[in-house]
N, C-alpha and C positions, 0 to 999 in steps of 0.2 A: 504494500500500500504506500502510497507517495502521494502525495499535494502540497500544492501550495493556498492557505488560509492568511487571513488579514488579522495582525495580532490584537486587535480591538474588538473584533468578533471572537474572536476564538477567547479572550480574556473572561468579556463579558457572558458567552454561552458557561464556560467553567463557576465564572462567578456566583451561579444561577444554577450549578450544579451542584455547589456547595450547600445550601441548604437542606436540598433532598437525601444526602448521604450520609449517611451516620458514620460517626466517629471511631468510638466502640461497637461494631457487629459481630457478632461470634460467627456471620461467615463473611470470611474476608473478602469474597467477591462483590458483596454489596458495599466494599470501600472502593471499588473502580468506575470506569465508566465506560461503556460500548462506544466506539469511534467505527461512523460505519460511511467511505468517501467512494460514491458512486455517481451517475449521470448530475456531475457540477455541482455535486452536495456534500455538506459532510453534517451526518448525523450524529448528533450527540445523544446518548440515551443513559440516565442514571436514575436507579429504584432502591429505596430501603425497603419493598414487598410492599407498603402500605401505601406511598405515592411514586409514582412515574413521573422522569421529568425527559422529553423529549424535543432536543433544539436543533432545527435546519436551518444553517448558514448557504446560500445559494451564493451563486458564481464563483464557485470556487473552481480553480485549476489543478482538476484530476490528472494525475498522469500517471499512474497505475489502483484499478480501483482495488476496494480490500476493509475487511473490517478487523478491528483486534478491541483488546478492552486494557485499561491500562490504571494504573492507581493515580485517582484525580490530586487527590494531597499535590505530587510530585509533579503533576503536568501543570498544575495552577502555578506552584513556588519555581519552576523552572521557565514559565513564558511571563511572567509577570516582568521578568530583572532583563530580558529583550525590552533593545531599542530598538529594533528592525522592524518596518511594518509590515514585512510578510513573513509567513513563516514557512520553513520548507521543511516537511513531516516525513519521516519515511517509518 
């Protein structure tokens, strides 16, 4: 999977993430978040079982599509401290 996303969306979608995720889960899948970049999208999807949070960023430049899920903690504290306003994901 590979894209290119605008680091103020992708910020703001995480930000927005963070409330839906629980901190403590005793299942640690429900500390990440579904990253899913297909036809100029990239879906963000993150659920502590009780609510689902589901955000599509549009025009985004796909250039290998692919979904993976990753621990949000570390994707928020790692693109916040980018000054660059695109991001290139692989």
């Amino acid at each position: 999977m590979k894209f290119n996303v605008n680091q103020q969306d992708l910020q703001q979608a995480l930000n927005y993430c963070q409330g839906v995720i629980e901190k403590r889960s005793t299942l640690p899948i429900l500390s990440n978040v579904l990253l899913n970049a297909s036809n100029s999208n990239l879906t963000i999807t993150a659920t502590d079982l009780d609510l689902i949070f589901i955000h599509q960023i549009n025009n985004v430049e796909v250039v290998e599509e692919g979904n993976t899920t990753t621990t949000s903690s570390i994707m928020s504290v790692s693109y916040t401290h980018l000054t660059l306003p695109t991001i290139y994901s692989v």
